[in-house]
FIDO-830789 format. One record per residue (C-alpha): residue number from 0; x, y negated, z. Coordinates in Angstrom, 3 decimals, padded with zeros to 6 digits. Example, Ala and Ser with C-alpha at 12.3 -4.5 7.8 and 13.67 -1.06 7.14 Angstrom:
2
(r 0,(012.300,004.500,007.800))
(r 1,(013.670,001.060,007.140))
//
This chain:
138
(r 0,(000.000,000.000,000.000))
(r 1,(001.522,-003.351,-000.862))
(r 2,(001.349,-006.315,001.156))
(r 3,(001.501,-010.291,000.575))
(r 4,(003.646,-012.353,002.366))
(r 5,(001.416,-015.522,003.334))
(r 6,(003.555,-017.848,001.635))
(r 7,(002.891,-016.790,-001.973))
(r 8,(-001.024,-017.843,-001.225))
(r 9,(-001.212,-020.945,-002.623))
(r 10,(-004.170,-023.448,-003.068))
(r 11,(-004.121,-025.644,-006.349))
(r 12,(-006.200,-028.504,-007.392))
(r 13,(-006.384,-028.888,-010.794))
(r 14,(-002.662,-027.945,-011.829))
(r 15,(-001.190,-029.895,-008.568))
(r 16,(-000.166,-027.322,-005.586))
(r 17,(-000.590,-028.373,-001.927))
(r 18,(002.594,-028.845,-000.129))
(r 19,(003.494,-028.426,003.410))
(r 20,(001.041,-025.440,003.792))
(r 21,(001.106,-023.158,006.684))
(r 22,(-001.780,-021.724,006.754))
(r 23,(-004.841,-020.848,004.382))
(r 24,(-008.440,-019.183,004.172))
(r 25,(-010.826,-018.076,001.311))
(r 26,(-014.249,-017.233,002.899))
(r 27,(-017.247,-015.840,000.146))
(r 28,(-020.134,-015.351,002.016))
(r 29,(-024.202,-014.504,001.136))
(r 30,(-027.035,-016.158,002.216))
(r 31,(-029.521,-013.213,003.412))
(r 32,(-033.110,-013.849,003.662))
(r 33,(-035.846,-011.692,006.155))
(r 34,(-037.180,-009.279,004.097))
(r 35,(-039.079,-007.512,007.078))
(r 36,(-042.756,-006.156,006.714))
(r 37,(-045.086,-004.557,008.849))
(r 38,(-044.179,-001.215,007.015))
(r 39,(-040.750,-001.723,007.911))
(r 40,(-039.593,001.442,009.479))
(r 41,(-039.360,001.594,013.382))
(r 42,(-040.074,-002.049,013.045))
(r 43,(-036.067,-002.330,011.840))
(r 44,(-034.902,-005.796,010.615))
(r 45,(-034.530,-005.614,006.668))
(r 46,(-032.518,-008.038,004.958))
(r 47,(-031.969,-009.100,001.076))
(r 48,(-028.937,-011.140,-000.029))
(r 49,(-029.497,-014.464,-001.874))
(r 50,(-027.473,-017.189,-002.643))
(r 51,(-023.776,-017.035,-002.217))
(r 52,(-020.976,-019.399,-001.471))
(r 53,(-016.894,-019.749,-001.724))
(r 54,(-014.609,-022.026,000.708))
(r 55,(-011.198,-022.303,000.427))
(r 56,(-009.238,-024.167,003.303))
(r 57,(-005.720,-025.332,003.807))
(r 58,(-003.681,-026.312,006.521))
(r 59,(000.001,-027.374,007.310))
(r 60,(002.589,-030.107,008.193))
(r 61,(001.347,-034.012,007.188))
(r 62,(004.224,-035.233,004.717))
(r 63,(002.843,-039.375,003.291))
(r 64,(004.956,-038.386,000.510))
(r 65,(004.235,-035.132,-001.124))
(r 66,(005.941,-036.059,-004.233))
(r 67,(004.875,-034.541,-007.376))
(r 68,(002.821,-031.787,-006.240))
(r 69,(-000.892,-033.250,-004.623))
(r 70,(-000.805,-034.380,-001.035))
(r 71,(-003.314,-034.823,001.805))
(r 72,(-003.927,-038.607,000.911))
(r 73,(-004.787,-037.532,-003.176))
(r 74,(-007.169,-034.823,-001.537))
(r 75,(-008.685,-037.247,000.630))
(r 76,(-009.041,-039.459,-002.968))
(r 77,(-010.827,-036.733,-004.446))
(r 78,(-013.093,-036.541,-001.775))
(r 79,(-013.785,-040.268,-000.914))
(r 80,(-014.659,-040.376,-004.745))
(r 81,(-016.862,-037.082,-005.111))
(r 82,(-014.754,-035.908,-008.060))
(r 83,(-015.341,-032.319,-009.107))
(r 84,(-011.529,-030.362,-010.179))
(r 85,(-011.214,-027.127,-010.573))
(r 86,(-009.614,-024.832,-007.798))
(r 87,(-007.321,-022.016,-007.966))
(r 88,(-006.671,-020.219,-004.562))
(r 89,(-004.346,-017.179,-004.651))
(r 90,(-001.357,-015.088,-005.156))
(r 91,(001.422,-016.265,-006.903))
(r 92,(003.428,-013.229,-008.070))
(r 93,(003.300,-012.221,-011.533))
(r 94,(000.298,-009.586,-012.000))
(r 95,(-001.818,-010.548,-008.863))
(r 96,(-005.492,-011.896,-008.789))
(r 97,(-006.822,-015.636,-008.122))
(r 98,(-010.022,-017.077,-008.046))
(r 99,(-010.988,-020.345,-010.064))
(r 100,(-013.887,-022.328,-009.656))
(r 101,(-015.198,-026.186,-009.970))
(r 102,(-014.889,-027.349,-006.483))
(r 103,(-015.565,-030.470,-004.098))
(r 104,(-013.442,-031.719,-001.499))
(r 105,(-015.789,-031.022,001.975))
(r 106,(-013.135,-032.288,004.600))
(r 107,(-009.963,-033.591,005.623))
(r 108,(-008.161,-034.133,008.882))
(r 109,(-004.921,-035.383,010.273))
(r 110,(-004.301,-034.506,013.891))
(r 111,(-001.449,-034.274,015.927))
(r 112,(-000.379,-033.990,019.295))
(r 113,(002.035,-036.365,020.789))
(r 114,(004.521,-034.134,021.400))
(r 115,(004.578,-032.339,018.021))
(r 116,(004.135,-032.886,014.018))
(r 117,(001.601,-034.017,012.350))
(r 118,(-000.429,-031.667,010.452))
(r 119,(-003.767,-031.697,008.131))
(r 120,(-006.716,-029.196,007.302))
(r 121,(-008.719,-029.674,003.634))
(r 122,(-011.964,-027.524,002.916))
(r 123,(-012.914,-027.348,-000.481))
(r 124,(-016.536,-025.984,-001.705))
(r 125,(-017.141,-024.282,-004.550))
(r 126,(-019.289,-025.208,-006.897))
(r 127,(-020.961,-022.657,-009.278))
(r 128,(-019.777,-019.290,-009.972))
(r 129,(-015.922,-018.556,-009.173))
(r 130,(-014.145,-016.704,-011.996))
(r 131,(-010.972,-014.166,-011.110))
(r 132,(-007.835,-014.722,-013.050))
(r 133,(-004.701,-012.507,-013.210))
(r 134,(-001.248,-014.630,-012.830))
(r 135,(000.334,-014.412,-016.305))
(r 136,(004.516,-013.993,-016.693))
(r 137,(005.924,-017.595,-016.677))
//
């Protein structure tokens, strides 16, 4: 069984990859709606799934000047301007799977204690249907 080293998870807005990451999330979930009836055996809880939903979420060290990859302060552009870009959240090794949808920025956050370095968090929602991609050979 192979295994991924967190660091080669990256999260990519548009073509621009956030820097300073240290840690990341991609959470699909399914809205399920009550489908429970009176003929519903032994009075069990029955349950259909509906609508579904992607997040993707980045955290990691606050650096003002990311340089030519995107930084907290363009992310917090995108979403002070409600601009839709298209995400990529994934694996970066040659052969792996990433998922690609049109996404919104949902939140951003600087925080930092005064005794250690700043860092951010950005959520991004997806928008539609997510598509999965294989990384091509550079």
């Amino acid at each position: 069984m192979s295994k991924v080293p967190g660091y080669q998870i990256v999260l990519q807005f548009d073509t621009k990859t956030i820097v300073g990451y240290r840690s990341h999330d991609m959470d699909a979930s399914v809205d399920m709606a009550d489908a429970t009836t009176g003929e519903s055996t032994d009075q069990w809880k029955e349950s259909l799934p509906m609508f579904k939903g992607m997040k993707f979420s980045i955290g990691g060290l606050y650096d003002p000047t990311g340089g030519d990859n995107d930084s907290f302060d363009d992310a917090y552009d995108l979403l002070a301007a409600g601009t839709l870009f298209t995400a990529k959240y994934g694996n970066t090794a040659t052969g792996s799977r990433f998922y690609s949808a049109s996404a919104y920025i949902q939140n951003v956050k600087i925080s930092g204690a005064y005794n250690d370095l700043a860092s951010y968090t950005i959520e991004v929602e997806v928008t539609g249907k997510p598509t999965v991609g294989t990384v091509s050979a550079a």
